[in-house]
C-alpha positions in Angstrom: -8.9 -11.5 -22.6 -5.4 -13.0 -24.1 -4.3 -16.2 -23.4 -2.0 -15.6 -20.2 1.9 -15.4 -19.9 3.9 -17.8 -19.2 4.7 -18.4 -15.4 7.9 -19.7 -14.3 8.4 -20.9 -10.8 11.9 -20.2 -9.9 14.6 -22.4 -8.1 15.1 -20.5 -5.0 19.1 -20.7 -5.2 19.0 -18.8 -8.6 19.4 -14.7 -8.4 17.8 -11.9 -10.1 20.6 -10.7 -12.7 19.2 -7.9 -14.0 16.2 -5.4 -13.7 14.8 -3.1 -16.7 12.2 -1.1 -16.1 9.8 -0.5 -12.6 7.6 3.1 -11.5 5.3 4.1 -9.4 4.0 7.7 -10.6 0.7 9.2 -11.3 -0.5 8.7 -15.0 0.7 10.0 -18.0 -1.3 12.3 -20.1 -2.0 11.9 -23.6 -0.4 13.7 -26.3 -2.5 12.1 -29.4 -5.8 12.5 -29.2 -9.0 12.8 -31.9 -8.8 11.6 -35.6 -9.4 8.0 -37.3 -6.0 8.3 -39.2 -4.8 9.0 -35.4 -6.1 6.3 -33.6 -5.3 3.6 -36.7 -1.7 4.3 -36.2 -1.9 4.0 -32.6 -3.8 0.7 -33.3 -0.7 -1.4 -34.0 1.1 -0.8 -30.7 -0.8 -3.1 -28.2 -0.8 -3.6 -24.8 -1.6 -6.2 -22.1 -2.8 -5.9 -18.1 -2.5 -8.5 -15.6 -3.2 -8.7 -12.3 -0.6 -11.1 -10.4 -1.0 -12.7 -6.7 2.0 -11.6 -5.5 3.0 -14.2 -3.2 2.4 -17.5 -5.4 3.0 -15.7 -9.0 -0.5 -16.4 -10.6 -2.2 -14.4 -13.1 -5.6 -13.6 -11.7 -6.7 -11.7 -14.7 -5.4 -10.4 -18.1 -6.5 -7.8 -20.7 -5.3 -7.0 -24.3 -5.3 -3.4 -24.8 -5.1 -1.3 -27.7 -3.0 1.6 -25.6 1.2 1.3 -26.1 2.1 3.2 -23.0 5.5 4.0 -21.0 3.8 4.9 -18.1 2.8 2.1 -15.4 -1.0 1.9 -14.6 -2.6 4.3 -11.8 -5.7 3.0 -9.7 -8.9 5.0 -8.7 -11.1 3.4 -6.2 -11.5 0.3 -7.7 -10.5 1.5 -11.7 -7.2 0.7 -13.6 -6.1 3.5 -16.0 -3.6 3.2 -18.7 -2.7 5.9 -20.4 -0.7 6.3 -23.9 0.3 9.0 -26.0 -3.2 8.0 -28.1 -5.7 7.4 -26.0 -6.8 5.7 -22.5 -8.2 2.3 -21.6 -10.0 1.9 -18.0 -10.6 -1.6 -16.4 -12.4 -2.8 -13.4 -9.8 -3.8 -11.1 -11.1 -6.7 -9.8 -12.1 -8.8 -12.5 -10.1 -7.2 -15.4 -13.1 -6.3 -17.5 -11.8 -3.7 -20.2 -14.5 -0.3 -19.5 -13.1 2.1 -22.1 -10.0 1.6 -24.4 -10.2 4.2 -27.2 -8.8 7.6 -28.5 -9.4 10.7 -26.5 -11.6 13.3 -28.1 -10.1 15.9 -30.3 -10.3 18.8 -27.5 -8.7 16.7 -24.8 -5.1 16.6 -23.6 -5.0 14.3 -20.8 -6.7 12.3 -17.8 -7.2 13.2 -14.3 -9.1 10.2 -13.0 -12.1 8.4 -12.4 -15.0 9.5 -9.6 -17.8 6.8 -9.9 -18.5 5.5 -13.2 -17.1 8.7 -14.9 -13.3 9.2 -17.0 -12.6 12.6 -15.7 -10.7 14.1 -18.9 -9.0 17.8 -19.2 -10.1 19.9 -22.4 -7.4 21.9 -23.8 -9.6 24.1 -26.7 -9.1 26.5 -29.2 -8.1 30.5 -27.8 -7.5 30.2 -24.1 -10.5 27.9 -23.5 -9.8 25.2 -21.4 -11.5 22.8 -18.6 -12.5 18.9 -18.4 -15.4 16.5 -19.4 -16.3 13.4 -18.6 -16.6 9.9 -20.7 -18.8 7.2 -19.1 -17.6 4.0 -17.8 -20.9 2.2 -17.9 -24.5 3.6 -19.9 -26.1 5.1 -17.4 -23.4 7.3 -15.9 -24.8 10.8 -17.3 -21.6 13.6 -18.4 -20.5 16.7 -17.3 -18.9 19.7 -18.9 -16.9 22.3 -17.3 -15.2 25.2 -19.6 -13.4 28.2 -18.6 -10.8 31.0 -19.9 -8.2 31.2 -17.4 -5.3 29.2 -16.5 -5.1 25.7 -15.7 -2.8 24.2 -13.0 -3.4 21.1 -11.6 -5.9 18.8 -10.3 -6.7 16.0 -8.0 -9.4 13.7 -6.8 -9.9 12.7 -3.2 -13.2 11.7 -1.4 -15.2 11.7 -4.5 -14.5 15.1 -5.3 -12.8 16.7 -8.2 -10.2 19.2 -6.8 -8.9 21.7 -9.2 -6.9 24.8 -9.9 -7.7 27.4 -12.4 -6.4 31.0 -12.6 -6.5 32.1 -8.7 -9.0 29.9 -7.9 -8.6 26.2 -5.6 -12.4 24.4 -5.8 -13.7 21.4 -4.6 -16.5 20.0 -6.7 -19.2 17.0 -6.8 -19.8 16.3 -10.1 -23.4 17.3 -11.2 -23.5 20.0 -8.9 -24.2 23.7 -9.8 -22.0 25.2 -6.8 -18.6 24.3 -5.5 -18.4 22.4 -1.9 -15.8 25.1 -1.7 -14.1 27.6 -3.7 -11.3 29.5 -2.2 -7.9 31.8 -3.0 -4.9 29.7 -4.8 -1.9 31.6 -3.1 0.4 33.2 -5.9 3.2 30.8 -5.4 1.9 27.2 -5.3 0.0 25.8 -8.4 1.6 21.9 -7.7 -0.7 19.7 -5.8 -0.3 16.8 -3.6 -2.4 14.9 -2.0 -1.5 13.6 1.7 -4.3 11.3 2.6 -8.2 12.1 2.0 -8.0 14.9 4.6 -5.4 16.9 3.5 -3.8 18.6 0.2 -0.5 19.9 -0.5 0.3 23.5 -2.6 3.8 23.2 -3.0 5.6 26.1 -5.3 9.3 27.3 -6.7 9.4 29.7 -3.7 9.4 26.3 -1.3 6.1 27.3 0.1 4.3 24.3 1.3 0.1 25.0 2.1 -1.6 22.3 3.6 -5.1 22.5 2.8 -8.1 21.0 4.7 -10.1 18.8 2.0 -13.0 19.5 4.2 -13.3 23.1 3.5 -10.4 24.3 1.9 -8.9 25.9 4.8 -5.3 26.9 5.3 -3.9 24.6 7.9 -0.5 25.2 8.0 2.3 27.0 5.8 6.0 26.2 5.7 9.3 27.3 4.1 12.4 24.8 4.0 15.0 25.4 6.8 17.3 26.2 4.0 16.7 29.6 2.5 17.7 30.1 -1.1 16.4 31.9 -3.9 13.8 28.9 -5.4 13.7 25.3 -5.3 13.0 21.9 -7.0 10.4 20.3 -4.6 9.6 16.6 -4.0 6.8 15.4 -1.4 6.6 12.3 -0.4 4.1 11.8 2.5 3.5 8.6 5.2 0.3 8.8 7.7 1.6 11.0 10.2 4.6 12.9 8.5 5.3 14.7 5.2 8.8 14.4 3.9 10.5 17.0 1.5 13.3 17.0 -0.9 14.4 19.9 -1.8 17.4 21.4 -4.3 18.1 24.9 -4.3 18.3 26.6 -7.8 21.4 29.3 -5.8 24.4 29.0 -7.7 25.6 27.3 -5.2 23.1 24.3 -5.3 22.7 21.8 -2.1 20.2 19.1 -1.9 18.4 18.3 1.9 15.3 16.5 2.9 13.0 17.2 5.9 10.3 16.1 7.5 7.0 18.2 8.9 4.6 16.7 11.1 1.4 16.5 9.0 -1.2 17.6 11.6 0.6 20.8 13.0 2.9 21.9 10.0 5.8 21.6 12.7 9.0 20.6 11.3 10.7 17.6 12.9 14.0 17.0 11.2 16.6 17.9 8.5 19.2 16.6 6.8 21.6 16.7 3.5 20.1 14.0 0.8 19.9 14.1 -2.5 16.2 11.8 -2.6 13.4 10.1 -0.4 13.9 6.3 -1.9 11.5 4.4 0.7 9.5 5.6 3.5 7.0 4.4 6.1 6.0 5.2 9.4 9.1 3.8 10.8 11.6 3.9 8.7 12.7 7.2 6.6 15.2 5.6 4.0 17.7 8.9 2.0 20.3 8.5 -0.7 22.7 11.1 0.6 25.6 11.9 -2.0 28.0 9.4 -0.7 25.8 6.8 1.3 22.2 5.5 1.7 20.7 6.2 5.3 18.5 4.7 7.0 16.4 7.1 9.5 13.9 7.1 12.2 10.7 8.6 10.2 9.5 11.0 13.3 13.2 11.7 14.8 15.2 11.8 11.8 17.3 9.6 14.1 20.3 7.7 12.0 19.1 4.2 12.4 22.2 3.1 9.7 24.5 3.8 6.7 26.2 2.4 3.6 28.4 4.1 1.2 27.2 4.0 -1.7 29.0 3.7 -5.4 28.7 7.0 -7.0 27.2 10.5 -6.4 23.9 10.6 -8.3 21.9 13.5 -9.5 18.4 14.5 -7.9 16.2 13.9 -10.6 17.6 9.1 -10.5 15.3 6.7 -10.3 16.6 4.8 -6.9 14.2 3.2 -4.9 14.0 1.7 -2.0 10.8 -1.3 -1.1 11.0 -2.0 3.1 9.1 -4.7 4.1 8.5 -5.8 8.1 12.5 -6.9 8.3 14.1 -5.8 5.3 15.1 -3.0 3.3 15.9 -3.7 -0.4 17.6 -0.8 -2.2 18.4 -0.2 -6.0 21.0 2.2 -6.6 21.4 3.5 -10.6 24.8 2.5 -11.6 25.1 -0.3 -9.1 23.5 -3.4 -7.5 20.3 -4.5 -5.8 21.1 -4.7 -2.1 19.0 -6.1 0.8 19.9 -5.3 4.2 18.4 -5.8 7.8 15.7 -3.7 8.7 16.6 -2.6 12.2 20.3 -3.4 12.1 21.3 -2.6 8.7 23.4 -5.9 8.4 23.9 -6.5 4.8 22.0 -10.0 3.7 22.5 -10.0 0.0 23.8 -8.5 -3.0 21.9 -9.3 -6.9 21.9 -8.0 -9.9 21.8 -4.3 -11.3 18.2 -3.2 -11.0 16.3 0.1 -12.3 13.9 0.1 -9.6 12.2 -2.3 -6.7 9.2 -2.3 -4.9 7.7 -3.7 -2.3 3.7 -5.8 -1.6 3.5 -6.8 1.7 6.5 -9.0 2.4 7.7 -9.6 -1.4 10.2 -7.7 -3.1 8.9 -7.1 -7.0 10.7 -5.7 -9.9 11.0 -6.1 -13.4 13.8 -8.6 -14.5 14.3 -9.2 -18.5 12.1 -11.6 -18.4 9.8 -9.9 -16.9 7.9 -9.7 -13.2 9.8 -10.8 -10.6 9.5 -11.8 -7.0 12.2 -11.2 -4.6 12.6 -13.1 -1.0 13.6 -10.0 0.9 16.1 -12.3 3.6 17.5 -13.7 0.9 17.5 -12.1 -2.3 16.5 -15.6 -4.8 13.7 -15.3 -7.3 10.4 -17.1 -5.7 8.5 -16.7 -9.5 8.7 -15.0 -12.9 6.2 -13.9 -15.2 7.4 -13.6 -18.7 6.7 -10.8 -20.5 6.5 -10.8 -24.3 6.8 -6.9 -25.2 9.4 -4.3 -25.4 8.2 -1.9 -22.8 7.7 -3.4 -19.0 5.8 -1.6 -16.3 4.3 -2.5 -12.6 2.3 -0.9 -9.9 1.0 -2.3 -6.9 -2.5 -0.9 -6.2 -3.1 0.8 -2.4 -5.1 -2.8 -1.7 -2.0 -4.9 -3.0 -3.0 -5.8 -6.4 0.2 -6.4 -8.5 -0.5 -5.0 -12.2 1.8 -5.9 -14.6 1.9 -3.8 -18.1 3.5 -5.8 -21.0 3.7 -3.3 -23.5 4.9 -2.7 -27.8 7.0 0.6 -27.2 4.9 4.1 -27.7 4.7 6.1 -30.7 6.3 9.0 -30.1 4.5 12.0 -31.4 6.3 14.8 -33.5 6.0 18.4 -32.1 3.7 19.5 -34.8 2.1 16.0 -35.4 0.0 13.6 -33.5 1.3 10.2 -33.7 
């Protein structure tokens, strides 16, 4: 355990000036794997993990690590996973307590998760071998090994199982056991999964294809298409408990950008409209960067709730973000400032700094200022706390139970094409 960063409790007249660096995606995989010579040059670019109370600004728990990453930390049922360009380090989530920080073997190319006690790691072998393993968490967590010779495409862990998609096959397995809880066709189209919720996963494909599959049995339970035809496009789920919403840019020569919404029992779809992105959702409150303007819509109506212009016209692919909390919505535009406004109103209540991205836990605002973590009074917009980081490379994720995790890292090495590390 390191010492602890410094804490500053902030006057509450002073604004956040400036925001560097704030995600929330899925873990990166490793590109540096196997090798002593490897994992000693990875050695020098450290890490640390804290876990912050978001509404007073204290450090509950902190962990050195020996994993540089750019990525911010992903949580599995009750396990913290960095992941670098060299290797991996897992910690219990509630106490901190480092479970694995080390290299990845030689054959392996990245992490999928943890089920149990297990590091659920994908094998990329020699020829066209490929398939995962498993590293233990604690002794007595015994390992599996899966290999196989055709394609891989993607995989996902919900209920305990380890979903996955090789060649034309979709499986749901429990590790340990001989036969599949179901093994069934992977349509043609769709090798991208999703998953909704613990019932339900999500094929999506180039073609705009969206398969809902029951996580019970791998049925089909709905299929749809976008509203917009075109020849292929760039898809982007984002899902809330009751409704799936989907961006989606054509690749016609003529490209146009729309979002829509499906209702997530029946495959039915509800509403459509031009935007470029999804910034915020919840069950509520849909909020879209459109090309000109940031909108705020009714999640099941697509009703226009408000608007704002905004700055610039932004490509598809920007980092804006929206966090809503009970009576606000704070967006960060690329390009622009950090903008609270009224939840149900849209009244404008402040206007800070630039930021890169903002997100919410519970009824704080967090981001990443250049000192470090930051919390935001939504009504307002002043600093309530800071927590200084001391790296180069800043990251933050708020875990589905509302554990702030804060990643003060040294920046990653960046592997050549033909050489690890």
């Amino acid at each position: 355990m390191g010492e602890g960063p410094r804490r500053r409790v902030v006057d509450r007249g002073v604004r956040v000036a400036s925001v560097m660096v704030l995600a929330l995606v899925t873990a990166a995989l490793a590109g540096c794997t196997g090798g002593e010579d490897d994992l000693a040059a990875c050695a020098r670019q450290a890490s640390t993990l804290s876990s912050i109370d978001p509404v007073t600004g204290d450090v509950e728990w902190q962990a050195d690590l020996a994993q540089a990453s750019e990525s911010p930390p992903h949580v599995f049922d009750g396990t913290a996973i960095v992941t670098g360009p060299c290797g991996v380090a897992a910690l219990d989530l509630a106490d901190g307590e480092v479970l694995f920080d080390d290299a990845l073997p030689e054959e392996s190319s990245g992490v999928f998760g943890v089920i149990d006690d297990l590091l659920i790691v994908q094998e990329d072998r020699e020829g066209d071998s490929n398939g995962y393993s498993t590293l233990s968490l604690t002794e007595d967590a015994p390992g599996y090994t899966y290999v196989t010779n055709v394609p891989f495409h993607g995989a996902a862990i919900a209920g305990g199982n380890l979903i996955t998609g090789y060649g034309s096959s979709l499986r749901s397995q429990t590790l340990g056991e001989a036969r599949p809880d179901w093994d069934v066709g992977l349509p043609a189209c769709c090798h991208d999964l999703h998953l909704h919720d613990e019932n339900l996963l999500l094929l999506t494909g180039s073609d705009g294809s969206t398969y809902a599959i029951d996580l019970a049995d791998g049925d089909v339970v709905w299929r749809t298409i976008p509203p917009v035809p075109a020849l292929g496009y760039d898809i982007r789920v984002t899902s809330v408990r009751g409704t799936i919403l989907t961006a989606a840019t054509t690749s016609d020569v003529s490209e146009s950008s729309f979002v829509y919404a499906t209702d997530a029992r029946t495959g039915r779809l509800r509403w459509t409209h031009p935007a470029m992105s999804v910034l915020g959702v919840d069950r509520q409150v849909t909020v879209l960067r459109a090309r000109e303007s940031v909108e705020a819509r009714d999640t099941r109506s697509g009703d226009l709730l408000w608007r704002h212009p905004a700055p610039t016209a932004i490509e598809h692919e920007s980092t804006s973000t929206a966090a809503l909390t009970s009576d606000t919505v704070v967006v960060q535009q690329v390009g622009s400032t950090t903008t609270g406004f009224d939840r149900t109103t849209g009244e404008m209540l402040w206007d800070g700094g630039e930021a890169t991205s903002v997100v919410a836990a519970g009824d704080v605002v967090l981001a990443l200022t250049e000192d470090g973590v930051t919390a935001l009074d939504p009504p307002t917009g002043t600093a309530l706390w800071t927590v200084d980081g001391e790296r180069s490379w800043q990251q933050l994720a708020v875990s589905p139970g509302g554990q702030v995790l804060h990643l003060d890292s040294d920046a990653p090495p960046q592997p050549a094409m033909d050489d690890c590390c």
